[in-house]
C-alpha positions as CSV (number, residue, x, y, z in Angstrom):
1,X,-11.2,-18.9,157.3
2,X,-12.7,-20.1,160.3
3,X,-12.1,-19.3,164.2
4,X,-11.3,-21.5,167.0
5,X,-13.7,-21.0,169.6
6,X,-11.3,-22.4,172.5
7,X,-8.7,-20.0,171.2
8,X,-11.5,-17.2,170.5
9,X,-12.3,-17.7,174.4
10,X,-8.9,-17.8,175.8
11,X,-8.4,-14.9,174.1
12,X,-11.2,-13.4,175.8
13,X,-10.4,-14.5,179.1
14,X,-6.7,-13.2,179.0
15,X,-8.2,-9.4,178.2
16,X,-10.3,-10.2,180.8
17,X,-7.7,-10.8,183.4
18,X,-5.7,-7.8,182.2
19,X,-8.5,-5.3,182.7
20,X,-9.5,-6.5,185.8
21,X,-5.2,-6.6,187.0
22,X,-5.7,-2.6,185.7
23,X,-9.0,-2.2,187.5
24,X,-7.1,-3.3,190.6
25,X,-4.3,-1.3,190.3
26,X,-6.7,1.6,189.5
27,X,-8.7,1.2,192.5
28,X,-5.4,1.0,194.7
29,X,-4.3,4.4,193.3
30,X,-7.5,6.2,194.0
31,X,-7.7,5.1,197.3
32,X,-3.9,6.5,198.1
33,X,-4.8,9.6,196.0
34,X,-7.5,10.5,198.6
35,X,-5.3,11.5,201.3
36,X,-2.4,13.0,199.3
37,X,-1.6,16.4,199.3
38,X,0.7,18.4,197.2
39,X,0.6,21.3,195.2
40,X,0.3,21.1,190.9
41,X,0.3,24.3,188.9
42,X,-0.8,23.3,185.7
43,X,0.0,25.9,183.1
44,X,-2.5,26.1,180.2
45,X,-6.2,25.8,180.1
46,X,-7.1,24.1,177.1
47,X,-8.5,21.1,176.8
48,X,-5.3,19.1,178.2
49,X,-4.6,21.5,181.0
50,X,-8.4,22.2,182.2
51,X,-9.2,18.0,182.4
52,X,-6.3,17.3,184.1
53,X,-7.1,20.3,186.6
54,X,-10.7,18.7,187.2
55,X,-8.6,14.7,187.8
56,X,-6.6,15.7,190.5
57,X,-9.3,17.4,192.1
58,X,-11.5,14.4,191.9
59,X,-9.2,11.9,192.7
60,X,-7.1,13.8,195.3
61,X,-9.1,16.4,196.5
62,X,-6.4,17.5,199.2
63,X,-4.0,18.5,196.3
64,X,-3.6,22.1,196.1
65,X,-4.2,23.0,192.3
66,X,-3.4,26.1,190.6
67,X,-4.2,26.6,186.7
68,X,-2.4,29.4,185.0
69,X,-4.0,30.7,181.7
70,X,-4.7,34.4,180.6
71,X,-7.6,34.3,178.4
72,X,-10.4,33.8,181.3
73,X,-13.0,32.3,178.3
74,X,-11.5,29.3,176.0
75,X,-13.0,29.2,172.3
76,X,-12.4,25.1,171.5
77,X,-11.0,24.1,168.0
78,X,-13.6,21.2,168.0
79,X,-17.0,22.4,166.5
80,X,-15.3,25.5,165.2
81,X,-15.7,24.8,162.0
82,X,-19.3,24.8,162.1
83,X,-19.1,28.5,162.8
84,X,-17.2,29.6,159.9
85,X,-21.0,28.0,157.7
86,X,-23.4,29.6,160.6
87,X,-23.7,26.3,161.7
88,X,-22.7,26.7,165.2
89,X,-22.3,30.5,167.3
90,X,-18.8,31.6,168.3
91,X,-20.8,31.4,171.3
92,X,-21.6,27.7,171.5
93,X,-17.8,26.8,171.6
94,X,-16.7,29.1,174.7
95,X,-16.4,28.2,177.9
96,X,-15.5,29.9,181.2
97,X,-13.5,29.2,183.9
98,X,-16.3,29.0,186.3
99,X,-17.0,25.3,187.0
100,X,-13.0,24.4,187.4
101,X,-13.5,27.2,189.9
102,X,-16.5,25.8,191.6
103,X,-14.6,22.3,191.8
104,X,-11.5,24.1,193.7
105,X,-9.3,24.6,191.4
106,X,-7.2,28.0,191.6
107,X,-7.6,29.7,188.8
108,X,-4.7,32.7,188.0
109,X,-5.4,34.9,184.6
110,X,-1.9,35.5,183.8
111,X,0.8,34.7,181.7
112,X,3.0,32.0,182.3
113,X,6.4,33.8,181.7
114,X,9.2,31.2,182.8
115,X,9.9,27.7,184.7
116,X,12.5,27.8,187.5
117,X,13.0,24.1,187.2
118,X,15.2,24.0,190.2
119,X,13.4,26.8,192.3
120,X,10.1,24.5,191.5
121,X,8.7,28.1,190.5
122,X,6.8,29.4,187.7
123,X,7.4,33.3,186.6
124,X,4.3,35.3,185.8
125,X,3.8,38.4,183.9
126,X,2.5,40.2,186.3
127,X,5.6,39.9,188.5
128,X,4.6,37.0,191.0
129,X,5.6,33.1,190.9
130,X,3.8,30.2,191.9
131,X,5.9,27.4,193.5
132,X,4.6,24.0,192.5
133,X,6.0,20.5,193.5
134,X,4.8,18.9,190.4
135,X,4.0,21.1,187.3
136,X,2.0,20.2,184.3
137,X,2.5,22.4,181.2
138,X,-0.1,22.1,178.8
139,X,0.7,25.5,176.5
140,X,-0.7,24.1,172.8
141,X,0.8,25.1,170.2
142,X,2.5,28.5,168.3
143,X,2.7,29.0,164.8
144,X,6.2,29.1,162.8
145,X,6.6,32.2,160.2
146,X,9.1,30.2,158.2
147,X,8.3,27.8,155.7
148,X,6.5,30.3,153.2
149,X,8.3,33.9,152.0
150,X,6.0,36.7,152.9
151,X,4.4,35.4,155.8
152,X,4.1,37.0,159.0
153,X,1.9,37.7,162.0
154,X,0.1,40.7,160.3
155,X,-0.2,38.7,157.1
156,X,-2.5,36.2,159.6
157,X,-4.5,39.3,159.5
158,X,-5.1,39.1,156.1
159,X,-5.1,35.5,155.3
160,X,-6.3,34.0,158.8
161,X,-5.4,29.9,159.7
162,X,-8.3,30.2,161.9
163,X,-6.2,27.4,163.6
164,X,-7.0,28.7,167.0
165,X,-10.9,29.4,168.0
166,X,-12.1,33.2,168.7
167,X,-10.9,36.2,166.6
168,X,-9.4,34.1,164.1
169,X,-12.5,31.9,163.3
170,X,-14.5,35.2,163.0
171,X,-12.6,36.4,160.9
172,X,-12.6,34.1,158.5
173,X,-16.0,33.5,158.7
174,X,-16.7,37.2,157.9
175,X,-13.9,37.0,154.7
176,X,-15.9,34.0,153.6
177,X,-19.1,35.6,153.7
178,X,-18.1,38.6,152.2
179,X,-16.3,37.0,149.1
180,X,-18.1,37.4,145.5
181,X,-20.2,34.5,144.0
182,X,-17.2,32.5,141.5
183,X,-14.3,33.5,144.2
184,X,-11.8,31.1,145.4
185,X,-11.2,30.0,149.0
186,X,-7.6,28.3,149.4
187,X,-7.0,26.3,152.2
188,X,-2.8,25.5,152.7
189,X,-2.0,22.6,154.6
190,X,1.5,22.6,155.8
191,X,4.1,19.9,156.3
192,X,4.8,17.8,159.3
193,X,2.9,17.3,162.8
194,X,-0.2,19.5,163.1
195,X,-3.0,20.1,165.1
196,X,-6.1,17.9,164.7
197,X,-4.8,16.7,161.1
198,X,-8.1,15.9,159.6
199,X,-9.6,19.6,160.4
200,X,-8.8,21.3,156.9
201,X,-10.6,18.5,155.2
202,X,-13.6,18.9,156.9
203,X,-13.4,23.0,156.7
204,X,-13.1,22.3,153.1
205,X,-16.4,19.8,152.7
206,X,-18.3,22.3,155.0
207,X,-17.6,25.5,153.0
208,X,-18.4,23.4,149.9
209,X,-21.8,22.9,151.3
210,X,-22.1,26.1,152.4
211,X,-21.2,27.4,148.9
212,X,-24.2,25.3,147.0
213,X,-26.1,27.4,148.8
214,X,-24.9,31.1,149.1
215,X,-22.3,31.1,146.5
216,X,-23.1,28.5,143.3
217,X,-20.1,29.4,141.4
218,X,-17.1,29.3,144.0
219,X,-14.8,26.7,144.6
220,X,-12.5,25.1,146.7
221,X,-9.0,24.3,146.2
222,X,-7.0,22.6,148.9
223,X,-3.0,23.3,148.5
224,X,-1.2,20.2,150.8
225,X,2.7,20.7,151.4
226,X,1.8,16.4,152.2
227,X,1.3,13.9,149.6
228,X,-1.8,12.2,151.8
229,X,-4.2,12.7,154.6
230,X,-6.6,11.5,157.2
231,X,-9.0,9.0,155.5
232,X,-8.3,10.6,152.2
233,X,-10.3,7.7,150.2
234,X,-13.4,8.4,152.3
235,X,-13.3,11.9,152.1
236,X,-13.0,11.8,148.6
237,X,-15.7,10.0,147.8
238,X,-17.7,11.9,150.1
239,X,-16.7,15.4,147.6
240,X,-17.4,13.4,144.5
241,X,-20.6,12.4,145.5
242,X,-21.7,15.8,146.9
243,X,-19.5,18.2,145.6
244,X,-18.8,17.4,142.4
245,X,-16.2,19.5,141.0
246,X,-16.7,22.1,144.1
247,X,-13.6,21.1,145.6
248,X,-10.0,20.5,144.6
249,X,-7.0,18.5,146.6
250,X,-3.4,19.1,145.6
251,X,-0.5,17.1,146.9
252,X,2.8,18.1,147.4
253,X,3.4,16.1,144.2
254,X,1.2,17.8,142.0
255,X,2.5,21.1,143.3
256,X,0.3,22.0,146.2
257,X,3.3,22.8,148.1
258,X,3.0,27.2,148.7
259,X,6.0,28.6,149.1
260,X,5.6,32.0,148.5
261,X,2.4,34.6,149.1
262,X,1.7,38.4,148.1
263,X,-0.6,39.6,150.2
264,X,-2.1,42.5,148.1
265,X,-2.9,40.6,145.3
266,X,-4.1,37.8,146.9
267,X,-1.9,35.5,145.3
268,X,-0.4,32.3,146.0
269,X,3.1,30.7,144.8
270,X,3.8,27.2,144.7
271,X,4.2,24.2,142.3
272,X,1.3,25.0,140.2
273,X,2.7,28.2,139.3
274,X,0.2,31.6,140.4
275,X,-3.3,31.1,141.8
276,X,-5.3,34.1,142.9
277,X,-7.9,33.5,145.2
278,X,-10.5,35.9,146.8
279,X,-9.8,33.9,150.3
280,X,-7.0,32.4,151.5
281,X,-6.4,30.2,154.7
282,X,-3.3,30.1,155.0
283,X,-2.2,27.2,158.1
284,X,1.7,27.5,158.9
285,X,3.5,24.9,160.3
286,X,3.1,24.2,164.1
287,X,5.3,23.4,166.8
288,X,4.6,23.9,171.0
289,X,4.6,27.2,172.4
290,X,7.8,29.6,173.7
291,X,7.9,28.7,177.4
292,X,8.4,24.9,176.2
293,X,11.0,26.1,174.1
294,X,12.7,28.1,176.2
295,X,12.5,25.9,179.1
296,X,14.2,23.3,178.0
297,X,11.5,20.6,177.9
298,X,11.5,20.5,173.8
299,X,14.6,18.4,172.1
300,X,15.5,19.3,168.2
301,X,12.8,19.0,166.1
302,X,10.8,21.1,168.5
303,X,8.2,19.0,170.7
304,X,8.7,18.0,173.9
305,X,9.4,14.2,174.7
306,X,7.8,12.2,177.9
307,X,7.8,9.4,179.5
308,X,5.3,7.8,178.4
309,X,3.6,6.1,181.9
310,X,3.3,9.5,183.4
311,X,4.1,12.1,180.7
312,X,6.7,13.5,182.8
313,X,9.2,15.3,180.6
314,X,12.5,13.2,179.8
315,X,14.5,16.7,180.0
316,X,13.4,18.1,183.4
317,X,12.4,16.8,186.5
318,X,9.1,16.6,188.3
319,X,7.9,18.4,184.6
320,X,4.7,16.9,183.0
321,X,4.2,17.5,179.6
322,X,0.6,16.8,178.2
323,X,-1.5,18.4,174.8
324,X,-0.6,19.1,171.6
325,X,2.9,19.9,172.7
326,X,4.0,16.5,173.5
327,X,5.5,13.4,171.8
328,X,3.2,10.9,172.6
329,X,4.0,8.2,170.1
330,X,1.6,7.4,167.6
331,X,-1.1,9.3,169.6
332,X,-2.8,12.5,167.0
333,X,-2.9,15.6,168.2
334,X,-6.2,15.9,169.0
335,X,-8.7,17.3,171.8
336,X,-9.7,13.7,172.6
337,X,-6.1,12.4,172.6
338,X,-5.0,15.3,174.8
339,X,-7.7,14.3,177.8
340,X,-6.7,10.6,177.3
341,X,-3.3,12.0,178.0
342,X,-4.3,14.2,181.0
343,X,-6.1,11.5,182.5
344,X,-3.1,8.8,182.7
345,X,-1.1,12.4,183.7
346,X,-3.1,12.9,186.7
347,X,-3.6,9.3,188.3
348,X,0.3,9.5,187.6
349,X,1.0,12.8,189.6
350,X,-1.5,11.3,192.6
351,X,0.1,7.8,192.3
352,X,4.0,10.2,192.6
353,X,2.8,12.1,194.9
354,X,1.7,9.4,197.3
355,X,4.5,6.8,196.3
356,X,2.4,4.3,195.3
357,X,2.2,2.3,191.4
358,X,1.5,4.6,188.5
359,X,-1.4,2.3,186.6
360,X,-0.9,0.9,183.3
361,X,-2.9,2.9,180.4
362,X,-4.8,2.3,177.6
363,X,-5.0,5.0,176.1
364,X,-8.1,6.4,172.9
365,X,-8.7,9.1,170.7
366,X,-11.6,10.0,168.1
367,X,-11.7,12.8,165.6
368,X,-14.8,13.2,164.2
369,X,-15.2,15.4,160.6
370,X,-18.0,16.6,159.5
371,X,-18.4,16.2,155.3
372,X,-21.9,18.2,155.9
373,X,-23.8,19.4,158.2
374,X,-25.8,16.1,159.1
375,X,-22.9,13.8,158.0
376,X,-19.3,12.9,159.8
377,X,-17.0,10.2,159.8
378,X,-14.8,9.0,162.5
379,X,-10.9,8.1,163.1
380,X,-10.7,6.2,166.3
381,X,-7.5,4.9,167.8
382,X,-7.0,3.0,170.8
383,X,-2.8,2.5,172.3
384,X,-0.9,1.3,174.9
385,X,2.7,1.4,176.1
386,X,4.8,-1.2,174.7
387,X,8.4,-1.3,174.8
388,X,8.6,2.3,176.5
389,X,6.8,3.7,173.4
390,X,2.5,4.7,172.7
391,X,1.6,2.2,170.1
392,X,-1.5,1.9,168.8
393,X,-3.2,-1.9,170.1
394,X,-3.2,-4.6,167.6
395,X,-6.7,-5.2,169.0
396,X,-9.0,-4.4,165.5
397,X,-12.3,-4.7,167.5
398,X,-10.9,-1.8,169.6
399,X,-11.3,0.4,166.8
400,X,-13.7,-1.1,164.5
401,X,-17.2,0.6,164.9
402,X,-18.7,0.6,161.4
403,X,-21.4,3.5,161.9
404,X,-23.5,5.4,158.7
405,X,-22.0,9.3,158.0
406,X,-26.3,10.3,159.9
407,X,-25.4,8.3,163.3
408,X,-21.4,9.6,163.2
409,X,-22.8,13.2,163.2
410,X,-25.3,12.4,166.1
411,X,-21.9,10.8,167.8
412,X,-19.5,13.8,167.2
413,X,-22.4,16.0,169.1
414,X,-22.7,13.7,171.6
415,X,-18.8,13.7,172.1
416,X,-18.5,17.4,172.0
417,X,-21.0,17.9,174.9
418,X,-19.0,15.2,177.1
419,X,-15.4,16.1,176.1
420,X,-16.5,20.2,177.5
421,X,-18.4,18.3,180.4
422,X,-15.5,16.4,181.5
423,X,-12.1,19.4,180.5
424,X,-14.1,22.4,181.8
425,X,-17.0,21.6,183.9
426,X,-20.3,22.9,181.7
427,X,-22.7,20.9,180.6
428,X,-23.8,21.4,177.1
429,X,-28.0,20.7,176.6
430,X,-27.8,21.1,172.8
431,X,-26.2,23.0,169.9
């Protein structure tokens, strides 16, 4: 079929025109943002919390801004992976809370207890509160026992998800290289919205690697309480091609749904009858953390919904809602979807704080999955609010970038050095 050059360039010319109307309106924010003062306590320090911490002080660097998380290091999710095959240190993926310090944001290590919404207060655990006029709560996510009999906190001990960096991926990382050559290492993907959905998938085509080399005659079997995921086709071509019987997917379907474990045997329950395994990862199902909860800011089904212009919370007032924890449309929950989010949040809070427009987004997201050490692929998305909802564009060249699995891995470094530059100030030379 051919294309219409005069509609090709009218076409062109209208985008134009629109991102030069946002540019505008950008510009016109920032400007008011530099003389308005407020005070934001952000609570969470993740990737969500810590970027939109770093915003405000750039673009309004009379706001007062307090950060409240208790863990004074942050292990990242992204790259984590890696250090469950020795491909990365524990090390590589921590970050302090120096630089947000250095940029003049407050930093308190304590535990965000409570929200006084009509106080404008925030309970600590150690007894004090911090009043805020605009509070952003960025608490990630908690994991939920129910779902599979026999599963607990202490069985997490046992069976690690390894779904939050630090302890978790260590320990996994020590059960996998401690497991005898022709073991079995069960991943269990649960049902419903997750954090960074494609993850298991690429934990399962990096041990698989791993295992040509240190174990020969393990596998990998994948239980999925889903009956699809993330750029299944590609990933399964990838495993036929390099893992070649290595590695196992079973859908809800085909009984990879686990409903039941036994910790002391090491044995799984589920569709396909009894598998014993010499490692199991067991992921539960996800949903935002207590304080959300308990706060008020999350509706039935558990997450919290927003507005979507500013991502304050449609529940409680002068309450911004930004991470994993939120409904954000079709956005993933992802590290790179969170600072997209904490970006609009922030030129929202300075645009509310000074009365002026809040700017139209567009907002993007990548995950990027390694299938071995030297080869990825990419999910991009790009959205925009349309008819009070995040919908993805119906733009393909915004998300068309046909790159070979060799220049995606050089990309997902690249992005892991600036997503840590930009959320928590360090600047990463290398791996």
């Amino acid at each position: 079929m051919g294309v219409d050059p005069a509609a090709t360039e009218g076409g062109s010319r209208r985008r134009f025109l629109k991102l030069a109307a946002l540019a505008a309106v950008g510009a016109s924010v920032a400007r008011a943002a530099r003389g308005t003062s407020g005070r934001v306590v952000i609570i969470g320090g993740g990737f969500a919390g810590a970027h939109c911490a770093l915003q405000l002080r750039t673009l309004a660097p009379l706001v007062d801004v307090t950060l409240i998380d208790p863990d004074a290091r942050y292990v990242t999710c992204p790259m984590s992976n890696g250090v469950l095959v020795g491909l990365r240190s524990v090390q590589s993926i921590t970050f302090s809370r120096t630089a947000l310090q250095q940029a003049g944001v407050r930093y308190r290590r304590d535990r965000a207890l409570s929200i006084d919404s009509s106080r404008r207060s925030v309970q600590l655990a150690s007894g004090e509160s911090v009043d805020y006029e605009r509070l952003v709560v960025a608490p990630g996510i908690r994991f939920l026992p129910d779902g599979i009999e026999g599963y607990d906190d202490a069985v997490a001990r046992r069976m690690p998800h390894a779904w939050h960096g630090g302890v978790q991926t260590q320990l996994l990382a020590r059960q996998l290289q401690a497991m005898d050559d022709g073991g079995v290492f069960a991943i269990c993907v649960p049902s419903g919205l997750m954090r960074c959905p494609p993850a298991p998938f690429e934990r399962a085509s990096l041990i698989a690697n791993w295992m040509i080399r240190h174990k020969p005659r393990s596998k990998v079997l994948i239980f999925d309480a889903n009956n699809h995921f993330p750029r299944q086709d590609v990933f399964t071509a990838a495993w036929h091609e390099r893992y070649p019987g290595r590695i196992e997917w079973f859908g809800s379907t085909d009984g990879g749904t686990i409903d039941r474990i036994e910790v002391a045997s090491m044995t799984l329950y589920g569709g396909r009858g009894a598998q014993r395994v010499a490692v199991a990862n067991v992921i539960p199902r996800q949903a935002p953390t207590s304080i959300a909860v308990e706060s008020g800011l999350a509706s039935g089904h558990g997450w919290c919904p927003v507005h979507p212009l500013t991502f304050e919370s449609t529940r409680v007032a002068n309450v911004h809602v930004i991470g994993d924890a939120c409904i954000a449309g079709a956005m993933p929950k992802s590290a790179s979807a969170a600072v997209s989010q904490a970006d609009q949040c922030a030129r929202a809070i300075c645009a509310l704080l000074s009365e002026a427009a809040v700017p139209a987004p567009v907002f993007e997201s990548v995950c990027y999955s390694f299938v071995a050490p030297d080869q990825a692929l990419a999910i991009r998305g790009r959205f925009v609010i349309a008819e009070s909802e995040i919908r993805p564009t119906d733009s393909p060249e915004a998300i068309t970038e046909n790159h070979q699995p060799s220049q995606e891995a050089g990309r997902a470094q690249d992005w892991y050095r600036k997503i840590v530059s930009d959320s928590f100030g360090e600047r990463l030379a290398g791996t």
